[in-house]
Residue frames as a rotation matrix with the C-alpha (Angstrom) as fourth column:
UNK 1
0.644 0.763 0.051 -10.83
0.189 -0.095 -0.977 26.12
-0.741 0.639 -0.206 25.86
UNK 2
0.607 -0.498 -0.619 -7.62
-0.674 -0.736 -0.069 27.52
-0.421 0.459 -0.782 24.02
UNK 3
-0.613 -0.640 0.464 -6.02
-0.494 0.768 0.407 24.31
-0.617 0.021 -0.787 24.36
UNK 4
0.221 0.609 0.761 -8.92
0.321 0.692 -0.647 22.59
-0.921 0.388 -0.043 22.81
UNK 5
0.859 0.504 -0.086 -8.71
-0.035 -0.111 -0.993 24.72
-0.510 0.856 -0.077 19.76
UNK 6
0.460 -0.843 -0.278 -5.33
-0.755 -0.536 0.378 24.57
-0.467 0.036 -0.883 19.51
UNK 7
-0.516 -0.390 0.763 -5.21
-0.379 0.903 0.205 21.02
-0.768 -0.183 -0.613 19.46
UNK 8
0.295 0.588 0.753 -8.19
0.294 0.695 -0.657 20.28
-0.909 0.415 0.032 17.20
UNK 9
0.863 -0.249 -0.440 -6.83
-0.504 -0.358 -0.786 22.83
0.039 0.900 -0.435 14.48
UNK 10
-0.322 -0.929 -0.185 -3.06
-0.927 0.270 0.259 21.23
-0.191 0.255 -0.948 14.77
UNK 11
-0.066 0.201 0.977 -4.92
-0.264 0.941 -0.212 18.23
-0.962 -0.272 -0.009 14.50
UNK 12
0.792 0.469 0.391 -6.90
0.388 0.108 -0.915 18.82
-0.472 0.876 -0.097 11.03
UNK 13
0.672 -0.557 -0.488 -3.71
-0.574 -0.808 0.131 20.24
-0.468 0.192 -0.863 9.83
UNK 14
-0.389 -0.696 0.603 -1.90
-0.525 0.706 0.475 16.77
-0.757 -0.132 -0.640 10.47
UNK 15
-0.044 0.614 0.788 -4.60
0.371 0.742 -0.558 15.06
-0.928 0.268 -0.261 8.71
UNK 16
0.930 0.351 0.106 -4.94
0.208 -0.268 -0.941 17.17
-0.302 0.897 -0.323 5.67
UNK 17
0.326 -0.687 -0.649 -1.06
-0.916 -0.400 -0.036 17.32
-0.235 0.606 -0.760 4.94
UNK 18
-0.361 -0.131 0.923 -1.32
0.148 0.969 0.195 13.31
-0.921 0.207 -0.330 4.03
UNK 19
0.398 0.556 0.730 -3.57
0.882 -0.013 -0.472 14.90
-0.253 0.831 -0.495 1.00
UNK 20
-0.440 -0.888 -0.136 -1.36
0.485 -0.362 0.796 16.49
-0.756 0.284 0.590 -1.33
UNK 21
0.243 0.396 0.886 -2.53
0.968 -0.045 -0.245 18.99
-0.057 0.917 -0.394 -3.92
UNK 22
-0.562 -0.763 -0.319 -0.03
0.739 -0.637 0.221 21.81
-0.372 -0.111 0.922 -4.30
UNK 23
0.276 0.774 -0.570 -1.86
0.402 -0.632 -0.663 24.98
-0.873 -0.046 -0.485 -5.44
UNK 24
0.346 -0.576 -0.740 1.19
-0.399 -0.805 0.439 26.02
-0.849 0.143 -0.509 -7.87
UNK 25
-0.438 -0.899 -0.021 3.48
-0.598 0.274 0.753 23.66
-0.671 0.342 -0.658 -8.74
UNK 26
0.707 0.556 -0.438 2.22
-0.693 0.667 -0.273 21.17
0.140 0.497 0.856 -11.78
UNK 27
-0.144 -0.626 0.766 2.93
-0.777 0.551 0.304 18.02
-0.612 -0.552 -0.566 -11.09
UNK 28
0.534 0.038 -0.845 4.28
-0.791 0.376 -0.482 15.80
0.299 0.926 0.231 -13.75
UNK 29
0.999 -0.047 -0.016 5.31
0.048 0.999 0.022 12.21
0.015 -0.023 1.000 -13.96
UNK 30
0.206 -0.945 0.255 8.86
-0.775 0.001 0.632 11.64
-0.597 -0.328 -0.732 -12.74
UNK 31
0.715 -0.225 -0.662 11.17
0.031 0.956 -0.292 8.77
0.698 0.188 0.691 -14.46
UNK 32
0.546 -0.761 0.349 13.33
-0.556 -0.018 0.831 7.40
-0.626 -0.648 -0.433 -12.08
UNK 33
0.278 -0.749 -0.602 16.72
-0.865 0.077 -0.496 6.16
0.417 0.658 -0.626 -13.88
UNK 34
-0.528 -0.841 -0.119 17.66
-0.818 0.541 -0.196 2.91
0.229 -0.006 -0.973 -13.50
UNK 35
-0.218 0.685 0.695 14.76
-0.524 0.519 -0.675 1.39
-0.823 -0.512 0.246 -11.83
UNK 36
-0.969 0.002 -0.248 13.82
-0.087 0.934 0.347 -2.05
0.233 0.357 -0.905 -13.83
UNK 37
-0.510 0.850 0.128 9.89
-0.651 -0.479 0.589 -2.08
0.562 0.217 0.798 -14.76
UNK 38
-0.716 0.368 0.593 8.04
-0.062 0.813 -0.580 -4.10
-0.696 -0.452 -0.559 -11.94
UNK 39
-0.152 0.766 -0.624 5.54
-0.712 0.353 0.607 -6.26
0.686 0.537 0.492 -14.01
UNK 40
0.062 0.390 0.919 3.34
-0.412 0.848 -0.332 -9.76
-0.909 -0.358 0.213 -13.34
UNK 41
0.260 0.447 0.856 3.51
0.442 0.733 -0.517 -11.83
-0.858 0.513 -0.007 -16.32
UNK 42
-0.586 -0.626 0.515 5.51
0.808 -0.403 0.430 -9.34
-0.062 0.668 0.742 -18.45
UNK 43
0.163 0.565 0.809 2.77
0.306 -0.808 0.503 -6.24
0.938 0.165 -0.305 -17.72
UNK 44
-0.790 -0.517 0.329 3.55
-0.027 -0.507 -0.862 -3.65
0.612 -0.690 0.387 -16.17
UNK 45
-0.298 0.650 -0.699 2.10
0.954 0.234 -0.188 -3.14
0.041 -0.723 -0.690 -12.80
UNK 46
-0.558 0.245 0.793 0.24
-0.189 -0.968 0.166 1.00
0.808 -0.057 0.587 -12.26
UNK 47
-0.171 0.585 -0.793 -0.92
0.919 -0.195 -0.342 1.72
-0.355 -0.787 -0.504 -8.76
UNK 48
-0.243 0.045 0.969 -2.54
-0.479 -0.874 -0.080 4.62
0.844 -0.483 0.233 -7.35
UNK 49
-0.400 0.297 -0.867 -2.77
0.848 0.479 -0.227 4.66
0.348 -0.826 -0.444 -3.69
UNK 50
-0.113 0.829 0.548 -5.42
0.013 -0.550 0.835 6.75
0.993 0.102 0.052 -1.95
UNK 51
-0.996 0.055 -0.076 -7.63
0.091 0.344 -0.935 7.71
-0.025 -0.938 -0.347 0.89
UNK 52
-0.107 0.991 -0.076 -11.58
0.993 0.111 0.045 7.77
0.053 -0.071 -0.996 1.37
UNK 53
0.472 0.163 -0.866 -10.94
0.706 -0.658 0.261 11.26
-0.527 -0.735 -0.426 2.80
UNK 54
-0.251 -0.714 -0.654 -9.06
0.159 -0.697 0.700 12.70
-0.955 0.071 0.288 0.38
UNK 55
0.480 0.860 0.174 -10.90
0.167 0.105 -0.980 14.78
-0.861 0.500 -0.093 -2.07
UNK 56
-0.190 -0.566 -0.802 -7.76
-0.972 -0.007 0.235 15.14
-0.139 0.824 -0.549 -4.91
UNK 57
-0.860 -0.266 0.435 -7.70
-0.238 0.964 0.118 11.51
-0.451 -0.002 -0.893 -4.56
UNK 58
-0.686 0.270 0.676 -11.44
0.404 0.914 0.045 11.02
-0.606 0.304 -0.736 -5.27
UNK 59
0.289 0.308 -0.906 -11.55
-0.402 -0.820 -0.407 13.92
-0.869 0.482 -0.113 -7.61
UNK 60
-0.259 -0.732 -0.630 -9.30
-0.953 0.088 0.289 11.63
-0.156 0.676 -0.721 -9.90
UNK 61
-0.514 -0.155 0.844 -10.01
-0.492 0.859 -0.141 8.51
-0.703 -0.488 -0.518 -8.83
UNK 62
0.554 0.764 0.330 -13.01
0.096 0.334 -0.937 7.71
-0.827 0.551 0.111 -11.51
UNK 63
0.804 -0.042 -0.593 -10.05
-0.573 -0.315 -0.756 8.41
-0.155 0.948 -0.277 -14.57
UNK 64
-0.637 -0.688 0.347 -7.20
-0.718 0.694 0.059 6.15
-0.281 -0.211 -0.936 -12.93
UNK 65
-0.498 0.333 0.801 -9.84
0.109 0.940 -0.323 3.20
-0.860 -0.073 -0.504 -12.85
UNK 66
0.991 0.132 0.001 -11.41
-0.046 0.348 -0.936 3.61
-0.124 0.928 0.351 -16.59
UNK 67
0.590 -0.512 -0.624 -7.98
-0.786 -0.189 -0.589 3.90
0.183 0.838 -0.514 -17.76
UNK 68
-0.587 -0.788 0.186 -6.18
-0.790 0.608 0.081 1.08
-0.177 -0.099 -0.979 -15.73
UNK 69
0.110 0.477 0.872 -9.47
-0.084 0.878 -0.470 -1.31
-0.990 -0.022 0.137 -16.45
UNK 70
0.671 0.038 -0.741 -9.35
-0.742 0.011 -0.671 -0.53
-0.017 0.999 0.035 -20.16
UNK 71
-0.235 -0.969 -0.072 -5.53
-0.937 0.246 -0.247 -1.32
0.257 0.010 -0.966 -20.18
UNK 72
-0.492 -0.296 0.819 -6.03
-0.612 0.786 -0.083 -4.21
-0.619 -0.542 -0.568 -17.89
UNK 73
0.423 0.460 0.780 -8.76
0.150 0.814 -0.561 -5.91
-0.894 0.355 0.276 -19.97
UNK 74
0.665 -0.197 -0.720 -6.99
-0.691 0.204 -0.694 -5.43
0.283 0.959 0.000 -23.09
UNK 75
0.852 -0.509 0.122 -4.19
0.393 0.776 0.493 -7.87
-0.346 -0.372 0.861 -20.92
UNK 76
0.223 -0.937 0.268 -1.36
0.401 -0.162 -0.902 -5.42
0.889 0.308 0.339 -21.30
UNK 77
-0.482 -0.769 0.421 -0.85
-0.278 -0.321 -0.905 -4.31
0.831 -0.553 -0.058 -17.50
UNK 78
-0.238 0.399 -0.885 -2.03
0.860 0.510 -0.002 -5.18
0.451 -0.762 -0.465 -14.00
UNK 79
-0.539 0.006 0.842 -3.34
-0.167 -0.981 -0.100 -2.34
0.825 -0.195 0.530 -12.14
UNK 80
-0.402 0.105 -0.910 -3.82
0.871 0.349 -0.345 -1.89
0.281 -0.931 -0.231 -8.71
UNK 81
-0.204 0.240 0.949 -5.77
-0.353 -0.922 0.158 1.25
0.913 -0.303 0.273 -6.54
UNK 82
-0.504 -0.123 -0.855 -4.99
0.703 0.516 -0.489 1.12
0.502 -0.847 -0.173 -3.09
UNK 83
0.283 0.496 0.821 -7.04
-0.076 -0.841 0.535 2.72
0.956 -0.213 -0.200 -0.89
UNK 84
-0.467 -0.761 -0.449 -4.68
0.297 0.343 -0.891 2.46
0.833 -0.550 0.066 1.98
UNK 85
-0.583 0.252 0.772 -7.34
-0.753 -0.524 -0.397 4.02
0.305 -0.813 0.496 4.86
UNK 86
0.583 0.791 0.185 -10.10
-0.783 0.607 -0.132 1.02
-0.217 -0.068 0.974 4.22
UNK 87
-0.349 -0.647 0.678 -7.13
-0.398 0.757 0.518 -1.24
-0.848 -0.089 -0.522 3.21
UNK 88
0.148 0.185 0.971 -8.67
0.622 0.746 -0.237 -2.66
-0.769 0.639 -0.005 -0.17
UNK 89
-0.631 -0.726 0.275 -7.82
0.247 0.149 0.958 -2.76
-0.736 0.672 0.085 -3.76
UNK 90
-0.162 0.973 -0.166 -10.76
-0.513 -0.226 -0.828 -1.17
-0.843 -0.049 0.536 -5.02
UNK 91
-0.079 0.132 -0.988 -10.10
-0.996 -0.047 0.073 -2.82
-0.037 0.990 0.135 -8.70
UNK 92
-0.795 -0.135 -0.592 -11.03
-0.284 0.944 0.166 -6.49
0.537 0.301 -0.789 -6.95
UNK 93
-0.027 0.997 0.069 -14.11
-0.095 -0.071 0.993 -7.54
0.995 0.020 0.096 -6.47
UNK 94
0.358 -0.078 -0.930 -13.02
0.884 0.348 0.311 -8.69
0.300 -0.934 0.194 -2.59
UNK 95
0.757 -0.072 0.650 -12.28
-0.219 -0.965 0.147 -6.41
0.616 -0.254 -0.746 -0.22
UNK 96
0.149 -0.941 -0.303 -8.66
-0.049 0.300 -0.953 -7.16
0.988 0.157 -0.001 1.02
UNK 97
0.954 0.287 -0.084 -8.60
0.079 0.030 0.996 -5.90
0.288 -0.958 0.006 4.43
UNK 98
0.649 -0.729 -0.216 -5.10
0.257 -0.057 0.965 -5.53
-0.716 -0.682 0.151 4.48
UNK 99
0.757 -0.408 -0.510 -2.54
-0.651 -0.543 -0.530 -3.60
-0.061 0.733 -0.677 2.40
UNK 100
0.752 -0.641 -0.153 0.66
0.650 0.686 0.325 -6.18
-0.104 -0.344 0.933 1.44
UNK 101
0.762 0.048 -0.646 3.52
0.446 -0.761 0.471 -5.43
-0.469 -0.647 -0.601 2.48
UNK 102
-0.234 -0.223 0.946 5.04
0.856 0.414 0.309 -5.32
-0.460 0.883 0.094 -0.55
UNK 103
0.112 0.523 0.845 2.80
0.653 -0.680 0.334 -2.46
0.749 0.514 -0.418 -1.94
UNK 104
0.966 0.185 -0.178 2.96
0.253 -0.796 0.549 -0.55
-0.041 -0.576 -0.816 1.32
UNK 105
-0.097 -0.945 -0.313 6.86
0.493 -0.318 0.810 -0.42
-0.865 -0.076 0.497 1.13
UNK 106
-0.245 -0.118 0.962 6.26
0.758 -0.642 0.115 0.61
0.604 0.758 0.247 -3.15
UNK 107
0.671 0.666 0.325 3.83
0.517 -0.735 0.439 3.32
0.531 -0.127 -0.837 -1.55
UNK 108
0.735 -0.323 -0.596 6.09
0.288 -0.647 0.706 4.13
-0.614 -0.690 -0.383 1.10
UNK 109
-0.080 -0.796 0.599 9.23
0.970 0.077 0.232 4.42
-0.231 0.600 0.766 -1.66
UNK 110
-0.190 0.330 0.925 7.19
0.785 -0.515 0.345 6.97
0.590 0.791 -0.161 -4.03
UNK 111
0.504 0.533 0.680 5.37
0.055 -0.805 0.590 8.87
0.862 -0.260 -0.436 -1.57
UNK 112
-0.637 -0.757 -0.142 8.31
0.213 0.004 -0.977 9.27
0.740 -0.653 0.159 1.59
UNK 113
-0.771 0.470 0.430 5.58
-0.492 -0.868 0.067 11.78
0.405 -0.160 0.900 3.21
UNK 114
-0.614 0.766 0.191 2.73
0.691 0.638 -0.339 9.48
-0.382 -0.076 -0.921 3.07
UNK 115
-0.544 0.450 -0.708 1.09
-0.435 -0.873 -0.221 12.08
-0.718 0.187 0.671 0.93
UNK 116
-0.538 0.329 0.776 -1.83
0.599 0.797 0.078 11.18
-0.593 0.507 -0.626 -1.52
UNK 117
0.834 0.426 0.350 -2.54
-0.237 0.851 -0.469 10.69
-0.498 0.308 0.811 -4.33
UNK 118
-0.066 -0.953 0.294 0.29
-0.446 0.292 0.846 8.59
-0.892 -0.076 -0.445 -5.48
UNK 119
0.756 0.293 -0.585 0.95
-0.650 0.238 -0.721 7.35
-0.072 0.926 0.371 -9.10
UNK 120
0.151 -0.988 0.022 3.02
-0.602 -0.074 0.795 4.71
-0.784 -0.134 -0.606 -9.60
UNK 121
0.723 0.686 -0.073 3.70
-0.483 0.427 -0.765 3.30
-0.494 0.589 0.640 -12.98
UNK 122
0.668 -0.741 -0.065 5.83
0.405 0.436 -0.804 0.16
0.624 0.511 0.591 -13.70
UNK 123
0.914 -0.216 -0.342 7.79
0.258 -0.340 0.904 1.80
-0.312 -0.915 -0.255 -10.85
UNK 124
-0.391 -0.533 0.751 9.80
0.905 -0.371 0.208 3.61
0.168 0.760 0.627 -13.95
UNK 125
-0.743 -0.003 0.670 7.50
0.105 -0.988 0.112 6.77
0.661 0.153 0.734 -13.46
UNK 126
-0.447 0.581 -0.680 5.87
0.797 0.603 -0.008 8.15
0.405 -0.546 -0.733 -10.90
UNK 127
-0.540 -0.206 0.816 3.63
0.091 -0.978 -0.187 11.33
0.837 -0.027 0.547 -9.63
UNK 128
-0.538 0.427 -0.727 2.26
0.839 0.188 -0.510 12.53
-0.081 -0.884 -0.460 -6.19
UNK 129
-0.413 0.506 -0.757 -0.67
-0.296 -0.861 -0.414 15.11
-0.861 0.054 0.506 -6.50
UNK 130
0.564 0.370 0.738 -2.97
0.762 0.110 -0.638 15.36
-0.317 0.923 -0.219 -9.62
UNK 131
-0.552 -0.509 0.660 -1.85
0.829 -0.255 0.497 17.44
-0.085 0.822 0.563 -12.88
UNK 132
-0.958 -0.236 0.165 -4.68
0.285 -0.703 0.651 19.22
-0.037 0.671 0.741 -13.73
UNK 133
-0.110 0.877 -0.468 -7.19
0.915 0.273 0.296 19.37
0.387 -0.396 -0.833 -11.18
UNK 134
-0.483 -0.021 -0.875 -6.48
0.400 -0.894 -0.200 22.98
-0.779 -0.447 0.440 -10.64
UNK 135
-0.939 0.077 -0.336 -7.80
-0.340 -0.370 0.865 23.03
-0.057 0.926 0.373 -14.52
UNK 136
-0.174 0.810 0.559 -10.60
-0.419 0.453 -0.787 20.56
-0.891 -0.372 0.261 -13.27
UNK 137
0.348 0.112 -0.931 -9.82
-0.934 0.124 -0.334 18.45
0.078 0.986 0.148 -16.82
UNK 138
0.390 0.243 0.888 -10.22
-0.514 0.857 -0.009 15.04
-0.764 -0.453 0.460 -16.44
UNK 139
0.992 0.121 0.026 -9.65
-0.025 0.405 -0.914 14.17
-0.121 0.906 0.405 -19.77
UNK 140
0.269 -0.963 0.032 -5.84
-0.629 -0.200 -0.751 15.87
0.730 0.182 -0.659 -19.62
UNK 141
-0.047 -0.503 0.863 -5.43
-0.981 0.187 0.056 13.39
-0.190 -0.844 -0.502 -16.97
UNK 142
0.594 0.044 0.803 -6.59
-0.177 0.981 0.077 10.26
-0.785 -0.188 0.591 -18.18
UNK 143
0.899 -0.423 0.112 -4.55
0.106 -0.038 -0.994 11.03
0.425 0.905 0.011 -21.73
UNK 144
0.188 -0.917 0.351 -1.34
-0.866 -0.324 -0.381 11.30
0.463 -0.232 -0.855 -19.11
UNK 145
0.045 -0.117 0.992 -2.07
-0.581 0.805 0.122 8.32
-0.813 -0.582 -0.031 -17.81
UNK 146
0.972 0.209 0.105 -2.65
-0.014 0.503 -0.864 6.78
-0.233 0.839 0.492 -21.42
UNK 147
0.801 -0.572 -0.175 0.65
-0.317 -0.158 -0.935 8.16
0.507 0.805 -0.308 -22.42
UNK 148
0.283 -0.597 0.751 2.63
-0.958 -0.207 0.197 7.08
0.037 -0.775 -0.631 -19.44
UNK 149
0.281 0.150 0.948 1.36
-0.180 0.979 -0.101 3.27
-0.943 -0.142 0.302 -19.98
UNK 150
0.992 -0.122 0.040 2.31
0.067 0.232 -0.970 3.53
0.109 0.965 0.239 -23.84
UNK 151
0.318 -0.948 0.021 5.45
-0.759 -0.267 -0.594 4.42
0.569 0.173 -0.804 -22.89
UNK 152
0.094 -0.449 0.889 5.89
-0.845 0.435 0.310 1.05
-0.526 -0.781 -0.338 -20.59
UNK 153
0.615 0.232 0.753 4.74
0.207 0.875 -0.438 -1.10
-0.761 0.426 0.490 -23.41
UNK 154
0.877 -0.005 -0.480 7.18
-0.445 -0.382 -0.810 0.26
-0.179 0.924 -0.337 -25.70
């Protein structure tokens, strides 16, 4: 019986340190130095990669996708949300079924850990955790994402 609980609690333990959401630390967009802006067609690319299960992830998730569809339909960047448990791109109408591997190496780059949620933008700046879901301000997040993409198009 001891074993059981021992096991199921080291289990949920494993599982919930893939979902990242420090209690303390704010987490702010990184630039990485040197890195050369990944685009398609001269626009930058902005992931986020997710999980179903992970409520930072889809505590945020509704302000990544208005801001990267805006962006995208104005036809200044490509934006991607992986949801890397169900395997699909939630911002195409198909459901992929398979993560390339391409994106799973970006993902694995940014996030070493395999922690989520993952920002990566233009793969110039990048953050793991939300900002300012301890504030529970959506808005201060989608205006960091706003300002992060103004700064790729500049």
């Amino acid at each position: 019986m001891k074993l059981a609980v021992i096991l199921t609690t080291a289990l949920l333990i494993l599982v919930l340190l893939g979902c990242t959401q420090p209690a303390v630390v704010e987490n702010k967009f990184i630039q990485v130095e040197g890195n050369s802006i990944c685009a398609v067609d001269d626009k930058p690319i902005i992931r986020m990669y997710s999980t179903t299960w992970c409520p930072h992830c889809q505590w945020v998730k509704s302000a990544f996708e208005e801001v990267a569809l805006k962006y995208q339909s104005e036809g200044k960047i490509v934006a991607k949300h992986w949801e890397l448990d169900i395997k699909d791109d939630t911002l195409t109408p198909e459901v992929e079924g398979s993560v390339p591997s391409n994106e799973q190496g970006i993902f694995s780059q940014f996030s070493p850990k395999g922690s989520v949620p993952v920002f990566v933008f233009g793969c110039k700046y990048y953050r793991i955790a939300n900002q300012f879901e301890t504030q529970k301000d959506l808005n201060a997040e989608k205006a960091e994402f706003e300002r992060i993409i103004n700064l790729l198009l500049k």
